[in-house]
N, C-alpha and C positions, 0 to 999 in steps of 0.2 A: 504493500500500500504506500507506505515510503518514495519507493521508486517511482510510482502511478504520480505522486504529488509533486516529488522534484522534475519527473518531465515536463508536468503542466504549467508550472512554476515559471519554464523556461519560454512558454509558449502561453503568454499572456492572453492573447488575442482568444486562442483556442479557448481555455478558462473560464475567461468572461462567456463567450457562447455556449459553452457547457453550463457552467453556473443559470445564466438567464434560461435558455432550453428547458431543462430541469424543470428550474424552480415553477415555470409556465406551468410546465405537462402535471405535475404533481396538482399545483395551484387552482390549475381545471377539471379536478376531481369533485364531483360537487355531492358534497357530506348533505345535503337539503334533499335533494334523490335519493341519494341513498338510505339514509333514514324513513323517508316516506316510503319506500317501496317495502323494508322489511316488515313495517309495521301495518301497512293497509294492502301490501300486497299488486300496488294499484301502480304502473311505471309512469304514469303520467300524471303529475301536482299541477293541480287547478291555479291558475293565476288567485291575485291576491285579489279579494271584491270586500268590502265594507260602507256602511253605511256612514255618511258624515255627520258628527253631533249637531243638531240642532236644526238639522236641513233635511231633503228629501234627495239631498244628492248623494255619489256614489262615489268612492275613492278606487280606482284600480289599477294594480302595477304589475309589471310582466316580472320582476324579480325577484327571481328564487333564492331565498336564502336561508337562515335559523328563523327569524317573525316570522315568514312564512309560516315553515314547522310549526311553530308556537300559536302562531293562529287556527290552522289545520286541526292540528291533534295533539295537542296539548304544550306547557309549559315544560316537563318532562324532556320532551323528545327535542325540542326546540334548546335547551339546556349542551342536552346530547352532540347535536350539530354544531353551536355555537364553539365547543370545546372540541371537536375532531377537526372545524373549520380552523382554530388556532394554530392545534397540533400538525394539522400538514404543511403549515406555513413555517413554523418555529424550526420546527425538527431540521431540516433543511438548510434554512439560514443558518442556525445552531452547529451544525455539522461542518459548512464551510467556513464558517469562523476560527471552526479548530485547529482544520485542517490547513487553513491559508490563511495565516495569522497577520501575513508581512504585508496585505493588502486589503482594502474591504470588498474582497469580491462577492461577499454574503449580502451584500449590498442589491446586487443585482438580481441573486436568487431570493429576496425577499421583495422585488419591485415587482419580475414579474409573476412570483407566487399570488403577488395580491391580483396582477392584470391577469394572471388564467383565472381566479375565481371570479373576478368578474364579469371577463369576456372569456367561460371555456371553450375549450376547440370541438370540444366530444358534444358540446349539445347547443349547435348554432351558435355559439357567442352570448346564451341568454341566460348571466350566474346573476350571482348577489352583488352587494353595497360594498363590499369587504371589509368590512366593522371588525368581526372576529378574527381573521387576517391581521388586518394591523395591528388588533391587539396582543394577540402572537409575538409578532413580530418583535414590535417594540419592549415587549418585556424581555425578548433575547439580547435587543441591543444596549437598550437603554431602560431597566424597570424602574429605577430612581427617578428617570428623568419623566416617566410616564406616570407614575404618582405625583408627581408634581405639578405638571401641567396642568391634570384632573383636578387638583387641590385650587387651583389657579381658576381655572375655566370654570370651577363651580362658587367661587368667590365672584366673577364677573357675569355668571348669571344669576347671583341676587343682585347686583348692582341694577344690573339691566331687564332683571323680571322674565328672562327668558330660559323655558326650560332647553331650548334646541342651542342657545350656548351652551348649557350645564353641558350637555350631550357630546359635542362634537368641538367646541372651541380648543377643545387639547393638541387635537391633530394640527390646529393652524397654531397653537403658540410652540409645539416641536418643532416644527422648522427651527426657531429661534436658539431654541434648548441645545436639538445636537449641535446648531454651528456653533455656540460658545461652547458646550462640554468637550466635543472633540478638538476645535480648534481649527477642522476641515470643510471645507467648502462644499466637498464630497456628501457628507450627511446631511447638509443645508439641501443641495442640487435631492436627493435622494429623498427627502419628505417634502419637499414642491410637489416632487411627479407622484408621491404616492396620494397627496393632498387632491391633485389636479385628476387620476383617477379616481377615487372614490368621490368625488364631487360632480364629474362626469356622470357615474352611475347614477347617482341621486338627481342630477339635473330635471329630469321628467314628473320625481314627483315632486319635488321642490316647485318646480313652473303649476304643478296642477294644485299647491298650496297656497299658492301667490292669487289663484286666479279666484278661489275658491272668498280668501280674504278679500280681497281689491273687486275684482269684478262681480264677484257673486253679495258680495257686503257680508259674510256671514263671519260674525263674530265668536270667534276660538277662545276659552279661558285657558291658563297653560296648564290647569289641570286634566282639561279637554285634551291639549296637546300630549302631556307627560303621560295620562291611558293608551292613548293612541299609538304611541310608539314605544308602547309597554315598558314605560318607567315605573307603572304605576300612580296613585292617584294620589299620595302623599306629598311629594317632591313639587307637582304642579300646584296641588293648593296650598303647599308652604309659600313657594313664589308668588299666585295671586295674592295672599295676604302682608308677608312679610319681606319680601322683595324692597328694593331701595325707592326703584320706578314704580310698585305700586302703593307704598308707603306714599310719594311723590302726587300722585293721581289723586289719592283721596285728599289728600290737604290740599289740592288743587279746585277740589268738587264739594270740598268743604263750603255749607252757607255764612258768610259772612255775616257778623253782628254789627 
């Protein structure tokens, strides 16, 4: 094995294309099938359909993922997926970190571990968000630094009253994180494109959230939001109440004496 590492060593270019290769085909294994199939027997998982609180309209997304699961057939199984969708990312980045210490070529096998799980090769290009991927990932690379950011992002969504910061603002203040912890420009460039796909994947329901708020006029409380995207119903009504912006709002709609 030794031998197999210092050839490739020598053959940079090769590496990288192995590394990336890989980490795709592995990455485009998609743990959301597979779970569904053992347990309903059924190889085809119905798209996502939900009813939008407070409307008579209808949320629907082509994206297969762990919520899926979780919406389907239960918490359980959705649990299950989330943590095999981890493990196939980790494992891999993990492995080449070991193995090729002298460069971040893990780098690569964890970029496009996350682009096959969203775009896999094996079933049209039609994965998931890769939530559970990066989060994988990053606890291979950096767990300190991904507790941190969470710690971060959920301090700036009581600021801002918003549960979809608490959720996802980690992933954009890591870019910041690894370029100051590493020192590398390389981990900055490396959480851009992983930021810039899973925000791609999310673009469509994102656009059909915007439209639903803005054009449709329909008003979302964040605990409406935090159910929705199974944070549960605690977190959403801590921020409609105790948030900074809605602390802000009520003294604003306060009747004056």
């Amino acid at each position: 094995m030794s031998e197999v590492a210092a050839y490739l060593l020598q053959k940079p270019w090769l590496l990288a294309i192995l590394c990336s290769v890989t980490g795709y085909l592995i990455g485009s294994v998609s743990f959301a099938r597979i779970v569904y199939f053992i347990v309903t027997k059924n190889r085809k998982i119905e798209s996502f359909s939900e009813k939008v609180p407070h409307s008579d309209e209808i949320f629907e997304s082509d994206l297969v993922s762990a919520t899926l699961v979780t919406k389907k057939i239960g918490a359980r199984y959705g649990c299950m997926t989330s943590i095999a969708d981890m493990v196939k990312v980790a494992v891999p980045t993990m492995l080449v970190k070991l193995f090729f210490p002298s460069e971040p070529y893990f780098l690569l096998t964890a970029l496009f571990g996350v682009i096959g799980h969203n775009l896999p090769v094996y079933y049209r290009f039609k994965g998931g968000r890769g939530e559970s991927s990066i989060l994988g990932i990053l606890l291979v690379i950096n767990w300190f630094g991904l507790l941190l950011v969470n710690l971060a992002a959920t301090i700036m969504g009581f600021i801002t009253g918003s549960v979809l910061v608490v959720r996802w603002g980690g992933y954009v203040l890591m870019i910041f994180w690894l370029w100051y912890y590493f020192n590398d420009w390389r981990y900055a460039l490396f959480m851009i494109l992983l930021n810039f796909f899973f925000w791609l994947s999310m673009s469509k329901d994102l656009t059909r959230f915007i439209e639903l708020k803005k054009k449709k006029g329909i008003e979302f409380t964040e605990e409406d939001v935090s159910e929705f995207i199974l944070m549960g119903k605690s977190l959403g009504r801590a921020l409609d109440r105790y948030s900074l912006y809605a602390v802000y709002k009520k003294l604003k709609t306060r009747p004056r004496k």
